[in-house]
Every structure is written in C-alpha cells, then in structure tokens.
C-alpha positions as CSV (number, residue, x, y, z in Angstrom):
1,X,21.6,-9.6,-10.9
2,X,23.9,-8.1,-13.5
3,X,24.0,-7.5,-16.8
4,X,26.6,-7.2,-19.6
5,X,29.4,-4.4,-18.3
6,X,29.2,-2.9,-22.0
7,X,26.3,-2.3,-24.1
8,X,25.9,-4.0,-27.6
9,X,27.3,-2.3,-30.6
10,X,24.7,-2.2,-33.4
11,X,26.5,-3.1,-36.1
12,X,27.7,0.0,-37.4
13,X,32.1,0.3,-37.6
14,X,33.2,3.1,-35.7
15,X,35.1,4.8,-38.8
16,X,31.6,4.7,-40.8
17,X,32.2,8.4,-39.2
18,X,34.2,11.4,-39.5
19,X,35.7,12.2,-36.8
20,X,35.5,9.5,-34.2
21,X,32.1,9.5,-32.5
22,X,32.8,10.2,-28.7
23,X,32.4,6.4,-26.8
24,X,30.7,5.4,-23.6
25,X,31.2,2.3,-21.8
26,X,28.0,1.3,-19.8
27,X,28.3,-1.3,-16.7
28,X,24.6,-2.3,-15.9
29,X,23.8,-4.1,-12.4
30,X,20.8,-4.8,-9.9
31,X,17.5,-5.5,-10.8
32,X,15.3,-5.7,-14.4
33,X,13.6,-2.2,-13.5
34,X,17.2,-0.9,-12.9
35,X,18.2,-2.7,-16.5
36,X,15.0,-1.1,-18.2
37,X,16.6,2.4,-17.2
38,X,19.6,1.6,-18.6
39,X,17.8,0.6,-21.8
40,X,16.5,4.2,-21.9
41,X,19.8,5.6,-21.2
42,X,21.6,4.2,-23.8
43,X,19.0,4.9,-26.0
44,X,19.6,8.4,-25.9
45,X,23.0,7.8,-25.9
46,X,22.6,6.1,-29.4
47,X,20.1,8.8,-29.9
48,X,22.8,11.4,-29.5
49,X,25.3,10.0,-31.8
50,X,27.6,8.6,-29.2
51,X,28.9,4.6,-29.5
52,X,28.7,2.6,-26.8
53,X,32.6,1.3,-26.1
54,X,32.9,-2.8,-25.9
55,X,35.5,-2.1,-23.1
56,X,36.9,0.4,-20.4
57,X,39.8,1.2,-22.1
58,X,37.7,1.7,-25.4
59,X,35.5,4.2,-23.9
60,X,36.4,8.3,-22.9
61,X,33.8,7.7,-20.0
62,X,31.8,5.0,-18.1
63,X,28.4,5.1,-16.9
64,X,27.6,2.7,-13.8
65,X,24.3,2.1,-12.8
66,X,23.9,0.7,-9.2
67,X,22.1,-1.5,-7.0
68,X,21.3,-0.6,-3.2
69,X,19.0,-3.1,-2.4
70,X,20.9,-5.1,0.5
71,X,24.4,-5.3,1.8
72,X,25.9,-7.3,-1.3
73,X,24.4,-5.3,-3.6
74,X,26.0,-2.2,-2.1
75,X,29.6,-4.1,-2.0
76,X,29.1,-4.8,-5.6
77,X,28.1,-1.7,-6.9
78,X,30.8,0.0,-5.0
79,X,33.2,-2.5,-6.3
80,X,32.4,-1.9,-9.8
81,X,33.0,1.9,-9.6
82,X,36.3,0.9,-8.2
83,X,36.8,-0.8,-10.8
84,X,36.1,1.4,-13.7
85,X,37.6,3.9,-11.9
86,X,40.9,1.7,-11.9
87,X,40.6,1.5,-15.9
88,X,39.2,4.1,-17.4
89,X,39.4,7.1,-14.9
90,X,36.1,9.3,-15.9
91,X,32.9,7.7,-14.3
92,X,29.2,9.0,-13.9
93,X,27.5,6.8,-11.2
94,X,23.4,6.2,-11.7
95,X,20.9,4.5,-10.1
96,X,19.7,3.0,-6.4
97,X,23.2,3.0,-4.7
98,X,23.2,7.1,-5.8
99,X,19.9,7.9,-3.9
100,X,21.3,6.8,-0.4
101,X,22.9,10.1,0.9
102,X,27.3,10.6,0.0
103,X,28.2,6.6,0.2
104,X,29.4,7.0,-3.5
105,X,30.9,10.2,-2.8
106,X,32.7,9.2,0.3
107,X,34.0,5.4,-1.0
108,X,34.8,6.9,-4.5
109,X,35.8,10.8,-4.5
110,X,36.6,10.6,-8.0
111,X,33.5,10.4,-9.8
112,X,32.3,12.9,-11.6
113,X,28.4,12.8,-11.0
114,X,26.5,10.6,-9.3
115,X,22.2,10.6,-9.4
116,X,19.3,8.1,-8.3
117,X,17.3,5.8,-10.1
118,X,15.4,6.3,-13.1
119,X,17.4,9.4,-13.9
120,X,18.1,9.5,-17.6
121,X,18.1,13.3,-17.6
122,X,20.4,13.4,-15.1
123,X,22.6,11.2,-16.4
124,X,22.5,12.6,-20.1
125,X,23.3,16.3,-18.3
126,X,26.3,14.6,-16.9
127,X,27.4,12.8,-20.1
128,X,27.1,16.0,-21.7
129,X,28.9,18.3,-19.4
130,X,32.0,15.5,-19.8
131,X,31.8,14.5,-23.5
132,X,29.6,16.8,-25.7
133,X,27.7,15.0,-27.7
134,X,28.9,15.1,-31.4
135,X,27.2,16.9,-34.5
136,X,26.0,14.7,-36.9
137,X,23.1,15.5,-39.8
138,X,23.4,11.8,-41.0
139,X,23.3,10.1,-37.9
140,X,21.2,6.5,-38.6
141,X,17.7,6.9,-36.5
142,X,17.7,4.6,-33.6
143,X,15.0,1.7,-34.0
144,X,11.8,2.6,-32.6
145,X,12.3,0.0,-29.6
146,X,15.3,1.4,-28.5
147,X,18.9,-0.7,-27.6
148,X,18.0,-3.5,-25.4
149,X,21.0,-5.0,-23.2
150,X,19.1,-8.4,-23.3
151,X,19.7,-11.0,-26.2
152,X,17.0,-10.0,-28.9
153,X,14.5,-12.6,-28.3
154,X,13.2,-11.1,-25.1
155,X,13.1,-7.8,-23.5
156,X,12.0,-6.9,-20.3
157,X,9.1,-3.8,-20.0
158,X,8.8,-1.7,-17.0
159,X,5.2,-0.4,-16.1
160,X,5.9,2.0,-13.3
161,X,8.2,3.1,-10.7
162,X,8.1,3.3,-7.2
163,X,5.6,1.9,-4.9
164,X,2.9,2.7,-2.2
165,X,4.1,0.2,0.3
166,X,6.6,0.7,3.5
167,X,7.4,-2.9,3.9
168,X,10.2,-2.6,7.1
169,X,12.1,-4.5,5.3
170,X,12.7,-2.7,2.4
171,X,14.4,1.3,1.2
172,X,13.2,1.4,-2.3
173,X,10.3,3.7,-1.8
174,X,12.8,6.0,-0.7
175,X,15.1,5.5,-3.7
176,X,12.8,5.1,-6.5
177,X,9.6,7.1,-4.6
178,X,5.9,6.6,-4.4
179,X,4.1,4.4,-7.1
180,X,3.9,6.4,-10.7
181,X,2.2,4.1,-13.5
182,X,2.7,4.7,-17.4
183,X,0.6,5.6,-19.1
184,X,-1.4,2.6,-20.6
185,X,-1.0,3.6,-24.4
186,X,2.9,4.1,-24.0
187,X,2.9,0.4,-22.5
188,X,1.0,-0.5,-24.7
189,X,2.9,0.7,-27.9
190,X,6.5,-0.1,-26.7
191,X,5.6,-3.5,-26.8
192,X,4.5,-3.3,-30.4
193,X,7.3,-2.3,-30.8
194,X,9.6,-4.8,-28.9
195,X,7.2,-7.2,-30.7
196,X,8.0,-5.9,-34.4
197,X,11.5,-6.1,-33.7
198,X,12.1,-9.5,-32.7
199,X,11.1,-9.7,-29.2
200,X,8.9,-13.4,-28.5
201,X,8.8,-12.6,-24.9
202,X,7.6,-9.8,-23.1
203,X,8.6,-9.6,-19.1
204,X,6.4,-7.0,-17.3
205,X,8.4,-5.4,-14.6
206,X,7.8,-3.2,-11.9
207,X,7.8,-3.0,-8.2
208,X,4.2,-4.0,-7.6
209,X,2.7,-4.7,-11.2
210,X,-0.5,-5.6,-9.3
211,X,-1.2,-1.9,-8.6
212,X,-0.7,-1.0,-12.0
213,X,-3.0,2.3,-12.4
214,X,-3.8,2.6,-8.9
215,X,-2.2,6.2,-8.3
216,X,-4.1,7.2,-11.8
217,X,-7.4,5.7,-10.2
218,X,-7.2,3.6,-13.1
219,X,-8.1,5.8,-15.8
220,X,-9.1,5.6,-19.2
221,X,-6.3,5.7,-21.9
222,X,-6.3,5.0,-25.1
223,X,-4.2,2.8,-27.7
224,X,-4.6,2.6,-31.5
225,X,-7.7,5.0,-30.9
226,X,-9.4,2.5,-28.8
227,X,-10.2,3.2,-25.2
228,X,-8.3,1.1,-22.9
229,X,-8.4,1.1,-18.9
230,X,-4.8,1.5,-16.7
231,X,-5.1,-1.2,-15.2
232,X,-3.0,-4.4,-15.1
233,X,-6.1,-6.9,-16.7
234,X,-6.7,-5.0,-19.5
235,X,-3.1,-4.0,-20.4
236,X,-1.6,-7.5,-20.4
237,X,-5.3,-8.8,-22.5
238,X,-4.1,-6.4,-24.8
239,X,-0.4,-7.6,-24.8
240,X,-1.6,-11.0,-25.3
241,X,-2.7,-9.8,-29.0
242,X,0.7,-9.2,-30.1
243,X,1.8,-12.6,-30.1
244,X,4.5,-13.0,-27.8
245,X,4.8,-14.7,-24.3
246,X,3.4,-12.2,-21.7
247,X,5.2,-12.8,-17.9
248,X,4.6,-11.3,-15.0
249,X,6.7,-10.6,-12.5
250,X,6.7,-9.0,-8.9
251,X,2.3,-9.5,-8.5
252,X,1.3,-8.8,-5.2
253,X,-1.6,-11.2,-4.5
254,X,-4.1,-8.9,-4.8
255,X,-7.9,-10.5,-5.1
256,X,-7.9,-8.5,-9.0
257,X,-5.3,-10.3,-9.9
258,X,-7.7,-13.5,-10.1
259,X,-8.7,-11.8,-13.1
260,X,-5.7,-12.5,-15.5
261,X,-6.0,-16.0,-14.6
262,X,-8.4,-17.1,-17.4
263,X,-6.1,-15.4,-19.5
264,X,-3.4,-17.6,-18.9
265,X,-5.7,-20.6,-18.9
266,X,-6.8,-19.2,-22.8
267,X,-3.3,-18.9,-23.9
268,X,-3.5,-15.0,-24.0
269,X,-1.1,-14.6,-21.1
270,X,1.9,-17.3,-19.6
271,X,0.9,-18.9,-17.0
272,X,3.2,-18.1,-14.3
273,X,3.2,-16.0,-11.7
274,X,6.1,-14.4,-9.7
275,X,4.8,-14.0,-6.3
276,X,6.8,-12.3,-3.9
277,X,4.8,-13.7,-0.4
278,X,7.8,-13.1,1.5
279,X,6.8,-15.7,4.8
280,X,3.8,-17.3,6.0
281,X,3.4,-16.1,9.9
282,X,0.9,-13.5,10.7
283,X,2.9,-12.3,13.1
284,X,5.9,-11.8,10.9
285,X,3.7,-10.5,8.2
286,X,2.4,-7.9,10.4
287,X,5.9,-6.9,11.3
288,X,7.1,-6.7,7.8
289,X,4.0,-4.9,6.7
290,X,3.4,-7.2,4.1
291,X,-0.4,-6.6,2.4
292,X,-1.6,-10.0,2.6
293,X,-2.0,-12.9,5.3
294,X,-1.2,-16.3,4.9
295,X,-4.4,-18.6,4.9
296,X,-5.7,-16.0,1.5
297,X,-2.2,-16.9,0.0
298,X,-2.8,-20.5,0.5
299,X,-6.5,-20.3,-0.6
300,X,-6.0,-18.0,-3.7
301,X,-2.8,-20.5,-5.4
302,X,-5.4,-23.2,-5.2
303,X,-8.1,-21.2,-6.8
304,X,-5.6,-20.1,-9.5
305,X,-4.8,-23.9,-10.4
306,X,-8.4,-24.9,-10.5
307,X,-8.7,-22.2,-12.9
308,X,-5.2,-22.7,-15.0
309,X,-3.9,-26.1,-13.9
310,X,-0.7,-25.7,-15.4
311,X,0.3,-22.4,-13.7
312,X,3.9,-22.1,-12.2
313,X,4.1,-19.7,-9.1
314,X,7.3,-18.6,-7.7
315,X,8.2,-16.7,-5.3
316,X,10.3,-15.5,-2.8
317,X,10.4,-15.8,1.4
318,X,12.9,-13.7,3.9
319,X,13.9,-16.2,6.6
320,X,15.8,-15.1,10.0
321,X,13.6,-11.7,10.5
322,X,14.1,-10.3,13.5
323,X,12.0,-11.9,16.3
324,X,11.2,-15.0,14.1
325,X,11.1,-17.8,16.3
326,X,11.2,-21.5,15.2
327,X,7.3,-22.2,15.8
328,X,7.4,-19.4,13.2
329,X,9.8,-21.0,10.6
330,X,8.1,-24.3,11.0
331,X,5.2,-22.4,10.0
332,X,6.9,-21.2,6.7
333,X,7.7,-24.9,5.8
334,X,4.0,-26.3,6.0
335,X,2.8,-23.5,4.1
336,X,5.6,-24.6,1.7
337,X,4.1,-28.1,2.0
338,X,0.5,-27.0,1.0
339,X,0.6,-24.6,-1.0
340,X,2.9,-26.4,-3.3
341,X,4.7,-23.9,-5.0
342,X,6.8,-24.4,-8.1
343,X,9.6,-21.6,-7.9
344,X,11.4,-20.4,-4.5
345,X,14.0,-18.4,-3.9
346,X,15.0,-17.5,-0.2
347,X,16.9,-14.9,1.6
348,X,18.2,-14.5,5.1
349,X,17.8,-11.5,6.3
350,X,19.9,-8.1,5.7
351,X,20.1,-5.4,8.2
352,X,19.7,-2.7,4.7
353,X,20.9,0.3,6.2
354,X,18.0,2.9,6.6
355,X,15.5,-0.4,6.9
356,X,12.6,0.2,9.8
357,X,12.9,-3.5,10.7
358,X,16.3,-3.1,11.8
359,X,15.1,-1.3,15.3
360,X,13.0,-4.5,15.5
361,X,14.3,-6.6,18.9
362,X,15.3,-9.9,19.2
363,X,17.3,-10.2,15.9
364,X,18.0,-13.6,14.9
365,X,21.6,-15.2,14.8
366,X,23.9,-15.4,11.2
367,X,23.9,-19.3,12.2
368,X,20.3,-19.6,13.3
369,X,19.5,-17.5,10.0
370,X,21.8,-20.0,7.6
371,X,20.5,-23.4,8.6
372,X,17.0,-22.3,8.5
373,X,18.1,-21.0,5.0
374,X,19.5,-24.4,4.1
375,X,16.1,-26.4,5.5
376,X,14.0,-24.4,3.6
377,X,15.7,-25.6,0.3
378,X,15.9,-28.6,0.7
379,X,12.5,-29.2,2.0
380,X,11.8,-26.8,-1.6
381,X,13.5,-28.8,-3.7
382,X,12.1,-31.9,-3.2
383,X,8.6,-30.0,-4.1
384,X,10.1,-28.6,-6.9
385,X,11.3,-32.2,-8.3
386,X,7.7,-33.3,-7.9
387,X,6.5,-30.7,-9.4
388,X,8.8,-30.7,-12.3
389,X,7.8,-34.2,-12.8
390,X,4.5,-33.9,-14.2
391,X,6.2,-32.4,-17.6
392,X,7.8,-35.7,-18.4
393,X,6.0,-37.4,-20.8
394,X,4.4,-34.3,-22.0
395,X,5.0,-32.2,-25.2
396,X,5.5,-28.3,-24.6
397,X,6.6,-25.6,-26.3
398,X,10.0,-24.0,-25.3
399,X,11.8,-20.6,-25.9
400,X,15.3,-21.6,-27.4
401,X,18.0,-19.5,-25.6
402,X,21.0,-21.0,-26.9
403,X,21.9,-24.0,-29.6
404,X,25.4,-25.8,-29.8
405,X,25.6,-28.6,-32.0
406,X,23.1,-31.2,-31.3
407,X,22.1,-29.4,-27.7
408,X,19.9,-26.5,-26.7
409,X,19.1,-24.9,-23.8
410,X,15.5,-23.4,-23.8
411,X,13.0,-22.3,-21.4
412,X,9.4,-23.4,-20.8
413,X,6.7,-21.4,-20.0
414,X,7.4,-22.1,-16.3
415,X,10.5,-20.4,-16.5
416,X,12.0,-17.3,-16.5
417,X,15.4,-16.0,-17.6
418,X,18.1,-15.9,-15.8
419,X,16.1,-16.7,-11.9
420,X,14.5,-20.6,-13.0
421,X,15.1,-23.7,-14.7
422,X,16.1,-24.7,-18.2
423,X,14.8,-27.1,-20.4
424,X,18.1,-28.9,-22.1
425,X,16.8,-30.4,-25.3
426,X,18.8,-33.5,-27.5
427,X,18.0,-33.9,-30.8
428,X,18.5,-30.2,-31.7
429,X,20.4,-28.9,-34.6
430,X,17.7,-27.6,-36.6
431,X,16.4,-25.3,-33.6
432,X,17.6,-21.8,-33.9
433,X,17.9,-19.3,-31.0
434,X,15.6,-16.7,-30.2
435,X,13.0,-19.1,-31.9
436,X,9.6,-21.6,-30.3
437,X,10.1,-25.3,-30.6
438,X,7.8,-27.9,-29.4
439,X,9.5,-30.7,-27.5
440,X,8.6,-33.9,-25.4
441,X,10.2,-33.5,-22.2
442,X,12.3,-37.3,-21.3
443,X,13.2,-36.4,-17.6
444,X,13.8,-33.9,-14.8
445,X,15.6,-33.3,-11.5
446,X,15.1,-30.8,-8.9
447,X,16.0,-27.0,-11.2
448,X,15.5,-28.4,-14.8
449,X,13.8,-30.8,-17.5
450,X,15.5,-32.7,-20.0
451,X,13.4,-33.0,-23.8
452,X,13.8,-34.3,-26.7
453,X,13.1,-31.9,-30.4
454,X,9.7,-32.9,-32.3
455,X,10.9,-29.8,-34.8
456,X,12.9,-31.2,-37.8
C-alpha cells in the first residue's frame, strides 16, 4: 500500500515567512502502522517550523519511509529511493526496509541516514543534522491531532507496535520488535482528538490489536480521570462514545475478542472484523505458527453472526506454503465454503529473506502457487457476490469518499478504505464528502454495491 509521495500543505503560503522556511518532501509507503509513523513524523516536522514540499524538486531534502514486508515491497521501496535520489539528491531513509542489515546502504550509497521503523527520533536527528530546523517565535501551533496523510474524514490510529508472535512466515518482530501497547489514556485522547477535528472514522491499527495490553498485563489507566482497563474491549467501548465509526483491523481470533461483538451489534463499534486466518489446515497452521486452529475459526464466525448478523469478516490466507499439498488447498476452499466470509484477500507465498519458513522442505512451484491463487478467487468471489446480495433492497448508511456531479463513491460499514468494496451511489449532488448519507442499495456484483441517495 502507498500513500501520497508528499505530505499535505496546511494552508499556509510559504512567503507568510521570513526567510523561506527550510522544506521536506515526504514519500510514504507499506502498511497503515508504517503511515501512522509518518503521521508522527511530519508532525514534528510541522512542529519544527519546516514545510512539507508538494514535490522533489520543491523540497532541500526527502524523507522515505519503507516497506520490507515481502519481495515487492522491498523492490518498491528501493525503487523509490532511487527515485528521489534521481530528483532531488539528499535522502533520509525510515522505516521496515532500514531495519534489515546494509540492503539500503549497499543498493543506494548515497543516502544520508537510514533507521528502522517507528523511529521519529531518529529521523528528526537526521533531518536536523542536514537542514537545521529554522527559528521562529511566531510559528502557528500544529493542531492537537497532528498532520494526517489520509483525506480528513478518517484517520487511521495505531495501538502498539511490534508483536509476541514468530509466525515462520513473517520478519516484522525483528523489524518493529516485541509487542509494546500505549498507553490506554494516550489512545484514548488522540482519538478525541482525531474526532474534534473532523475525523468520522476511526481505523485501529496494529500488528495484533487482539493483544492490546497484554505485555502491560492489562493494567489500569486512566482517561478523563476515569479508570479505564488496557485492554482492547474497554478501549474501543470507550471509542464508541465519541461518535465516529470504530474499525478494527488485524484481530487475531482470540476467544476475548467475542467480547466486542455486542458492541457492534449495539451500534457502539462497526461491525467488521479484519481477520487475518491465514489458511485452514492444521498441518499448515502448525508450520506457520499461527495461534489458532481451524474448526474454532469456523465455530467462532458463526457465533459472531448469531450475535451481530450483519457483521462483515475479512481476511486474508497465504496459499503455496511450503509443503502444502492439494488435499491441503482443497481444505482451504471448503473452509471458504462454510465459513462464508465476506472479504478475502490472498497471497502466494514469498520466500521474505530472513523468514524461518523458508528452510521448510518441499516448497511449492510459482505455477502450482498461481493457479491455486487464481481458484481460490474465483471460488471467493462468487461468495462474496452472495454475500453482497443481501444489501440490495436495504437502506444503509455510507461514508461518502468522493462526489462528482450526480455520482459518489462511498463506503458502507462493511468496507474499508482502500482494501474493500465501494458503494457507487446515483442520485447524489447534495452529498458532500467526508460526510454520512443514508442510501437504498439497487444492485451489486462481486467487489461493490450500487445505491440510490434518500438524503436531499
């Protein structure tokens, strides 16, 4: 996932200062937890007094922060630097692809600092040692919720870093380290604040947002002087309040997690969950170290929907593991089958350099890897027609992205930016972006529904 190469401008014009405040570009790619630490980077950028530049040639240095998840990321990431190395000429490096060992270094010689992930410190030493910051005693105070790179309507909100688990499949823990969770009252009042200025959707991000408070044993903090418990229910009951949509994202299926259900069934919470199950073999499971086995998956999505009937869960599955066999995948495709699920994405899998599974044996073929890639989809998205099709007929509410003309695009409560559907509404022109409309949705197909406005 990427994001905007340059950060927003706030509306200030540059000459509204004497001399010309220093400018740095900002490129932005990988993940929502890597976009949250860009957030807080250019934050203190703003903080400092320096603009952010709308373009390379614009800016006396650019910051890149990386993605080193799998192979593509990598490629990406590196190709960026190239690129703003091409451009501009002065370029700090940040984030995942800067935690694994001299790859930077040895593709790129030219940069002039490269960190890890969640590094702000880092990175603001770097800035500084390149570009002192400027001197300024009427410098405008940044808002309290800090410079989102998202459109204002909804911001994404990062709970904790790192994680406890060793999946074999996976190097973040030893980018991004061993679970630490915010405190609760921070949380708590950032999305007050994210709230106050605009925000109508709240995406909670993390690597597992399930253990939430787990390495704090799940202590008491507090938040507006009332006592409030680290731990995933109670933080999102208490983002509910505010009055914005509340979405989860990355919940391991932990049995505590049945807990927020009834929230979403009240309205307190959106009623989606974002899954990541990964497969459905035992076997496979056990080999990818995955906390969870297959028949509690199954079982606990059908007691979420007897709870919340209308809850959307996505998710994501790995297919072409090494040593999966086709028993195995056929496996995958009836759990599929029962357990129904609304959202899928689906991966084949990446030798990640540094990975445990890739001294695994028996590695599965590019080919064999592709077509079961390509059966799983389809087989997906004829589930995900039929499930899209119990919303037509129905009125919803929906989260107006984006109006032109008569048309807007809009999400429902089953969808999430930028990974799921849209919800393409007629009958539009008095909708306004960033905004709730209620709608009766006329059709669907496999990604998307189609609705017509009930707000004139």
């Amino acid at each position: 996932m990427s994001h905007p190469a340059f950060g927003p401008r706030d509306g200030r014009e540059r000459n509204a200062r004497s001399p010309r405040a220093p400018t740095v570009g900002f490129v932005s790619l990988g993940c929502p937890k890597a976009l949250v630490d860009s957030e807080q980077i250019v934050t203190r950028l703003r903080a400092e007094g320096y603009d952010i530049a709308p373009s390379y040639e614009g800016a006396d240095l650019v910051v890149v922060n990386t993605c080193g998840f799998i192979d593509s990321a990598v490629a990406e990431s590196l190709d960026a630097i190239g690129e703003a190395l091409a451009a501009n000429g002065k370029v700090i490096v940040t984030g995942c692809l800067g935690a694994q060992g001299n790859v930077v270094r040895e593709t790129h010689p030219a940069v002039l600092a490269v960190t890890g992930p969640h590094a702000t410190e880092a990175v603001m030493d770097a800035v500084h040692a390149h570009l002192p910051k400027p001197h300024d005693p009427f410098l405008d105070l940044v808002p309290p919720q800090g410079i989102k790179l998202t459109p204002k309507h909804y911001a994404y909100l990062k709970i904790s870093e790192g994680c406890n688990h060793r999946c074999t499949f996976c190097i973040i823990p030893s980018m991004r380290g061993d679970l630490v969770s915010r405190p609760v009252g921070d949380v708590l009042q950032d999305a007050e604040n994210l709230v106050k200025a605009g925000v109508r959707e709240l995406l909670v991000v993390s690597q597992d947002t399930s253990a939430y408070g787990v390495d704090l044993k799940y202590r008491t903090g507090f938040w507006k002087g009332r006592p409030v418990k680290t731990r995933m229910t109670e933080m999102v009951r208490h983002m509910g309040e505010l009055g914005a949509w509340v979405r989860l994202h990355y919940v391991y299926p932990y049995p505590h997690v049945d807990e927020v259900i009834p929230l979403m069934a009240e309205g307190r919470v959106v009623p989606y969950l974002d899954v990541p199950f990964q497969h459905a073999s035992a076997r496979i499971l056990r080999l990818m170290k995955r906390p969870a086995a297959a028949e509690n998956n199954l079982a606990r999505v059908r007691a979420w929907r007897e709870v919340c009937p209308d809850l959307t869960v996505r998710s994501t599955f790995i297919v072409g593991f090494p040593g999966e066999t086709e028993a195995e995948f056929e496996e995958l495709l009836t759990f599929l089958e029962e357990a129904q699920l609304d959202r899928v994405g689906c991966f084949p899998y990446s030798p990640v350099t540094g990975a445990a599974a890739n001294s695994l044996p028996d590695p599965v073929p590019d080919d064999v890897k592709q077509d079961r890639l390509a059966r799983l989809m389809q087989v997906q998205e004829r589930i995900s027609a039929a499930r899209l099709s119990r919303w037509v007929g129905r009125e919803i509410d929906v989260l107006v992205d984006k109006v032109d003309g008569n048309t807007a695009q809009a999400r429902s409560t089953a969808d999430a930016p930028e990974i799921d559907g849209r919800v393409y509404v007629s009958q539009a022109r008095w909708l306004r972006a960033g905004e709730f409309a209620r709608v009766r949705v006329t059709g669907a197909d496999e990604h998307d529904l189609f609705a017509d406005s009930l707000t004139v």
